[in-house]
N, CA and C atoms as an extended XYZ file, in Angstrom:
273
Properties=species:S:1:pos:R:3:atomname:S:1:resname:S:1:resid:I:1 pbc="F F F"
N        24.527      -29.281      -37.022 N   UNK     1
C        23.934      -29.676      -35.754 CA  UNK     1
C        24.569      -28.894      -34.599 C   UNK     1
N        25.630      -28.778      -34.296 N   UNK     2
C        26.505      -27.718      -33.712 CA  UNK     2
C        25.825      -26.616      -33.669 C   UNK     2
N        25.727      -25.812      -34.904 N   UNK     3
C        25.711      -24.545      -35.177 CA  UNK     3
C        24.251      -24.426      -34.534 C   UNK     3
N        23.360      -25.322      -34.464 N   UNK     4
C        22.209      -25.271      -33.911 CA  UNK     4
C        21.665      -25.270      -32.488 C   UNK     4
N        22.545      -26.111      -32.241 N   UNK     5
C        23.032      -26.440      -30.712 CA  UNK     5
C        23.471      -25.042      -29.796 C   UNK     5
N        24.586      -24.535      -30.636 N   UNK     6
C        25.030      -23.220      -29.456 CA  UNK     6
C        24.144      -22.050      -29.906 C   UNK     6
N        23.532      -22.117      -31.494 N   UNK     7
C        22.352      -20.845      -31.371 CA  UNK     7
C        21.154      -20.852      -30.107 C   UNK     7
N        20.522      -22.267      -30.060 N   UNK     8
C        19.682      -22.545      -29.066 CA  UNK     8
C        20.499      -21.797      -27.618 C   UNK     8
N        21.861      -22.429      -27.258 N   UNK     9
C        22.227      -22.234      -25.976 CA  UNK     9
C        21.990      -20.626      -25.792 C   UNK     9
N        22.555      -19.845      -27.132 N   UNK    10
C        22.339      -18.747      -26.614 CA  UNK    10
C        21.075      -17.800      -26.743 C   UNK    10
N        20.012      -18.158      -27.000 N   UNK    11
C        18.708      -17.967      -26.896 CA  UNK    11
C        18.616      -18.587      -25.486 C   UNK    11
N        18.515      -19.255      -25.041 N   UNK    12
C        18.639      -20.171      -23.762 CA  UNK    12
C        19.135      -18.752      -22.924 C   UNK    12
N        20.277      -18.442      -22.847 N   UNK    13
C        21.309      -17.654      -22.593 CA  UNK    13
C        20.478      -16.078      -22.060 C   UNK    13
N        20.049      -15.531      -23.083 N   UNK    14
C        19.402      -14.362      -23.422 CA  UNK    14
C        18.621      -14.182      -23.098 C   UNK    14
N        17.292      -15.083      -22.795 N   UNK    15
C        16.111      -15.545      -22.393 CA  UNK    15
C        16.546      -15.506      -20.881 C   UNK    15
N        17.343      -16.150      -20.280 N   UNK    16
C        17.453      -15.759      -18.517 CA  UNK    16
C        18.217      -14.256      -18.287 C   UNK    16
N        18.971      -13.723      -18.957 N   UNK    17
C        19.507      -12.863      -18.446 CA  UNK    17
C        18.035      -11.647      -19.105 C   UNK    17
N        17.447      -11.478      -19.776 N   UNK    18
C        16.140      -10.997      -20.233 CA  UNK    18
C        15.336      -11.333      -18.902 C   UNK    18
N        15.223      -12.576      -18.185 N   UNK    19
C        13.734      -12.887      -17.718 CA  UNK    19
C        14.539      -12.077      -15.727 C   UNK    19
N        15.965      -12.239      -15.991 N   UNK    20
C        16.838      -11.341      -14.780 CA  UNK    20
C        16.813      -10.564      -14.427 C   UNK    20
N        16.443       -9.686      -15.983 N   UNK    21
C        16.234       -8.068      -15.603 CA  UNK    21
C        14.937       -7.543      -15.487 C   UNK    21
N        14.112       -8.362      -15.626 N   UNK    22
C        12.905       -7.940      -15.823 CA  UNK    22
C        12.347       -8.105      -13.838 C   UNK    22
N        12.813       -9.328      -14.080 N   UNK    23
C        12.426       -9.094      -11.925 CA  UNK    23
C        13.155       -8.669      -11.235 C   UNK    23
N        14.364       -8.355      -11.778 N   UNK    24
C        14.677       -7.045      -10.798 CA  UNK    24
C        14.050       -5.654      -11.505 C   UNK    24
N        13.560       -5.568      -12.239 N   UNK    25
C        13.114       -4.331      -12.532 CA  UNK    25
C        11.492       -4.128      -11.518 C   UNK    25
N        10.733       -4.939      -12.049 N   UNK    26
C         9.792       -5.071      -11.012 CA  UNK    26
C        10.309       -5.104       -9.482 C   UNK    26
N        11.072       -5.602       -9.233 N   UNK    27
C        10.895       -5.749       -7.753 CA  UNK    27
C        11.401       -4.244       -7.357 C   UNK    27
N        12.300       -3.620       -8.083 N   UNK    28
C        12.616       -2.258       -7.684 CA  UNK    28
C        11.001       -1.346       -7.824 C   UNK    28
N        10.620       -1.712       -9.036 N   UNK    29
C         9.365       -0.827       -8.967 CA  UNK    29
C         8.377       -1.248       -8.005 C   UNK    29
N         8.152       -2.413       -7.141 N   UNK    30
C         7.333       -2.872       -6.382 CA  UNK    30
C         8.088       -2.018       -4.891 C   UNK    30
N         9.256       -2.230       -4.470 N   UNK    31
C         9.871       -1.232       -3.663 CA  UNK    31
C         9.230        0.385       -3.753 C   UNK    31
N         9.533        0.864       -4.745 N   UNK    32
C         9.401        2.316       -4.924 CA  UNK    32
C         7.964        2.443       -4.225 C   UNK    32
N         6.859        1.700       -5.125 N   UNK    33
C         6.024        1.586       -4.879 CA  UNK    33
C         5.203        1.654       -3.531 C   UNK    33
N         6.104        0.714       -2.742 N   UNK    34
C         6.543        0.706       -1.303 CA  UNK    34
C         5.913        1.820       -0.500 C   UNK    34
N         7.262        2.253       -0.754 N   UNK    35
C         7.962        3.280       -0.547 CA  UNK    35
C         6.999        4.722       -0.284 C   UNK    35
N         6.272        4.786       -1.286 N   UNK    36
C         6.075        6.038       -1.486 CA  UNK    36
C         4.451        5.642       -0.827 C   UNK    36
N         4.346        4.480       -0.856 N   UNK    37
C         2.692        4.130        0.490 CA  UNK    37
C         3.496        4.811        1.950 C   UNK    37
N         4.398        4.083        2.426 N   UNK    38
C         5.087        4.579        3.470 CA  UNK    38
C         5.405        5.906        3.575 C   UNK    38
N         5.859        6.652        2.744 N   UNK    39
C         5.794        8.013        2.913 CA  UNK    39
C         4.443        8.575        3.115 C   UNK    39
N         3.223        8.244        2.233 N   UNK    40
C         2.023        8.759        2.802 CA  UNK    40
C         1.738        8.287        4.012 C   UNK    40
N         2.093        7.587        4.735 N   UNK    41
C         1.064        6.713        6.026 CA  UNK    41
C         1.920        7.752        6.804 C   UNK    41
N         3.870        7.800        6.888 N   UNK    42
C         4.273        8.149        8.229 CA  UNK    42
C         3.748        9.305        9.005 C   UNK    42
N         3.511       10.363        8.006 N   UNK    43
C         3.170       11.705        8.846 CA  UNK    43
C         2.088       11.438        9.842 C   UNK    43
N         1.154       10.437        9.548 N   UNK    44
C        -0.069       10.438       10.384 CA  UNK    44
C         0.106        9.834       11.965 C   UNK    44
N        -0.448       10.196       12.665 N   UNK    45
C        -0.584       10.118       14.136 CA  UNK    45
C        -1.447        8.729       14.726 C   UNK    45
N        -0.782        8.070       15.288 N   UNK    46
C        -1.799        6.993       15.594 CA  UNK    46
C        -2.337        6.924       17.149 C   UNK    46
N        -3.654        6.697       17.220 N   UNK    47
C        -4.242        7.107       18.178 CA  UNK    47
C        -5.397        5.864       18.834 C   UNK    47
N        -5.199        5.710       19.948 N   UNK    48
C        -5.886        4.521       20.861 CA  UNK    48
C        -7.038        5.105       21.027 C   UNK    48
N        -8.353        3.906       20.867 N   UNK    49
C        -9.551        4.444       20.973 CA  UNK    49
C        -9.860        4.648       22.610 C   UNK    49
N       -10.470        5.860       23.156 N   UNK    50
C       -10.476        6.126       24.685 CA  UNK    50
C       -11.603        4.999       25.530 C   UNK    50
N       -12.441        3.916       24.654 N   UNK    51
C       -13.099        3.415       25.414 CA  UNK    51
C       -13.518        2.256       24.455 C   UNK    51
N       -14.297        1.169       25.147 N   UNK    52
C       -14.827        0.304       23.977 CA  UNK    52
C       -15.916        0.606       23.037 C   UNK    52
N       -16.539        1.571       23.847 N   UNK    53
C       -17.551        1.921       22.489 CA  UNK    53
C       -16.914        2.690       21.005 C   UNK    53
N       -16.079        3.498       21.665 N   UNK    54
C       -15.300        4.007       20.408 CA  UNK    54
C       -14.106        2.790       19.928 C   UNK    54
N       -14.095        1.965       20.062 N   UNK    55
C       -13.399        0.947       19.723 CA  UNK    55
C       -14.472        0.410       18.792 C   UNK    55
N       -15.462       -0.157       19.301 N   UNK    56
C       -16.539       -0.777       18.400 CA  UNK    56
C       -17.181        0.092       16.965 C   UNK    56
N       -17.176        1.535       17.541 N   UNK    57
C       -17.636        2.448       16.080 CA  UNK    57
C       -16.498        2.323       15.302 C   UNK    57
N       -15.312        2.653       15.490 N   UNK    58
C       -13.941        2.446       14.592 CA  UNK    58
C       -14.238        1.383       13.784 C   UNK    58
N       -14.118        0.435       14.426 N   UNK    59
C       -14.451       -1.088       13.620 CA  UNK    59
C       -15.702       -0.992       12.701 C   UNK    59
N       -16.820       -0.758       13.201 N   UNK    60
C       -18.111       -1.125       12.447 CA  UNK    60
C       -17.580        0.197       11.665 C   UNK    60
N       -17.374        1.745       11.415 N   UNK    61
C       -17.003        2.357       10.276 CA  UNK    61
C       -15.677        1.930        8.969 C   UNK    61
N       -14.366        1.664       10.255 N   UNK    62
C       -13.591        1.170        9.291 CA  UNK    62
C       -13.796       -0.313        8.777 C   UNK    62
N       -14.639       -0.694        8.584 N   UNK    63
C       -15.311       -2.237        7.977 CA  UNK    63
C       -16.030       -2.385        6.649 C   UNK    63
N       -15.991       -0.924        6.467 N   UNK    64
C       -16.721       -0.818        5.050 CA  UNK    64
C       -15.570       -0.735        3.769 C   UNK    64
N       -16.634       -1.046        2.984 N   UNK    65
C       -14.996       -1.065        1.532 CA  UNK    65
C       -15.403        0.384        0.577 C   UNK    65
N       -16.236        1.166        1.399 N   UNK    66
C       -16.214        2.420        0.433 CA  UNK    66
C       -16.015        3.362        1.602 C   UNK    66
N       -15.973        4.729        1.309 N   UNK    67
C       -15.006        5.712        1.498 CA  UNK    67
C       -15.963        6.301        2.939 C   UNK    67
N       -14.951        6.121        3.799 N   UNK    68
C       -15.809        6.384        5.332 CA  UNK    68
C       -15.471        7.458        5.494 C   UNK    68
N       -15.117        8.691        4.866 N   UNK    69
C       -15.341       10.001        5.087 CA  UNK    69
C       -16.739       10.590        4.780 C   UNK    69
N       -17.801        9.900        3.723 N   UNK    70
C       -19.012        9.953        3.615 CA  UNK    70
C       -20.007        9.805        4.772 C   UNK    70
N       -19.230        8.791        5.593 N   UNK    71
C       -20.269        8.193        6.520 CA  UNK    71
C       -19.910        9.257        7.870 C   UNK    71
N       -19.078       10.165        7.887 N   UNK    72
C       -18.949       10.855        9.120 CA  UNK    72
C       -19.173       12.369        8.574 C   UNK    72
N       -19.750       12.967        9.363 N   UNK    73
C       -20.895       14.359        8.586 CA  UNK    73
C       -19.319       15.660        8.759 C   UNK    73
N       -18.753       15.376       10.334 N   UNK    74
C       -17.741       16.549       10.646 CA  UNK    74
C       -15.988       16.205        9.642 C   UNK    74
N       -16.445       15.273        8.667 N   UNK    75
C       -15.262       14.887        7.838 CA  UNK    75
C       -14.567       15.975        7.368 C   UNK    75
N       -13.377       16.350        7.177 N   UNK    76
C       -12.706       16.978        6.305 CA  UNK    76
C       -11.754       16.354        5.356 C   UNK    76
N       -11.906       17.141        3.857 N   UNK    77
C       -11.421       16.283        2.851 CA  UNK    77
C        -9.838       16.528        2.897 C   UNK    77
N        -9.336       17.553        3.350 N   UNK    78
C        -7.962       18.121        3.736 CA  UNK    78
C        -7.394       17.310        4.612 C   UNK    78
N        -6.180       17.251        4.786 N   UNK    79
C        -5.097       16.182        5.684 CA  UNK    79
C        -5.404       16.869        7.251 C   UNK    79
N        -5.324       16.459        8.335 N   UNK    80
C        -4.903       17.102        9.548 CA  UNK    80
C        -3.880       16.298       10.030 C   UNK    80
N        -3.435       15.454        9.645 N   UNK    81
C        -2.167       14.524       10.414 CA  UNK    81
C        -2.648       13.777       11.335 C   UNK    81
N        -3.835       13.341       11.329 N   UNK    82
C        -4.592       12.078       12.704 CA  UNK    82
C        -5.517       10.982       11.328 C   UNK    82
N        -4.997        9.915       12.361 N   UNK    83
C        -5.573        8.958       11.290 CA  UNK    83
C        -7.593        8.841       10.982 C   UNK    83
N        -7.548        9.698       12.316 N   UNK    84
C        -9.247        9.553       12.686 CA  UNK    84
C        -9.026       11.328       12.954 C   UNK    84
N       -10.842       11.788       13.187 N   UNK    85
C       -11.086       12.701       13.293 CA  UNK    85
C       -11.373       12.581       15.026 C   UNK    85
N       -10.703       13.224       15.117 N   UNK    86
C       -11.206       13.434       17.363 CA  UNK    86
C       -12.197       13.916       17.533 C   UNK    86
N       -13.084       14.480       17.137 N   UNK    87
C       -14.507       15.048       17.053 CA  UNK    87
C       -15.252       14.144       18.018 C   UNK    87
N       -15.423       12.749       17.271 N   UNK    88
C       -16.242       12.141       17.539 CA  UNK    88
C       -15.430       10.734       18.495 C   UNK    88
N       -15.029       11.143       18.883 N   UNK    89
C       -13.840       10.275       19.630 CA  UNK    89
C       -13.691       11.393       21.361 C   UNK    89
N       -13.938       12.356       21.081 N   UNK    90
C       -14.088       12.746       22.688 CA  UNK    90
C       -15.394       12.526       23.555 C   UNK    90
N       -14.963       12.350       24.813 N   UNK    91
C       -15.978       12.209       25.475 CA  UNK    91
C       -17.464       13.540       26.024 C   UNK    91
């Protein structure tokens, strides 16, 4: 009964220090993960819309759940470092 007793404890035992490493393993990979969103976002430039109408197109384009580079004709698929295209944002 003993011998049964401390096998359990240390299954018991093994089982938390197992279930220990496993969320810190995730949470490091959820970090990295992070991480490397944040590295893509910083380079980009953030930019105030110059009026309410371009406030209102921002919104009604960025409102869609598919890819709003389709929906703007002067898009480029290449990076320029602005979160929006100024094209259509000047007056």
């Amino acid at each position: 009964m003993l011998l049964s007793y401390d096998f359990c404890s240390q299954i018991a035992s093994v089982d938390r220090f197992v279930h220990h490493v496993n969320a810190t393993l995730h949470h490091q990979h959820e970090e990295e993960r992070l991480q490397a969103i944040v590295d893509k976002i910083e380079p980009y430039d953030a930019i105030d819309a110059p009026n309410d109408e371009c406030l209102k197109v921002m919104i009604f384009l960025f409102s869609f759940d598919e890819d709003v580079g389709s929906l703007v004709s002067s898009f480029s698929t290449k990076p320029n470092g602005n979160m929006l295209v100024y094209s259509w944002l000047s007056d």
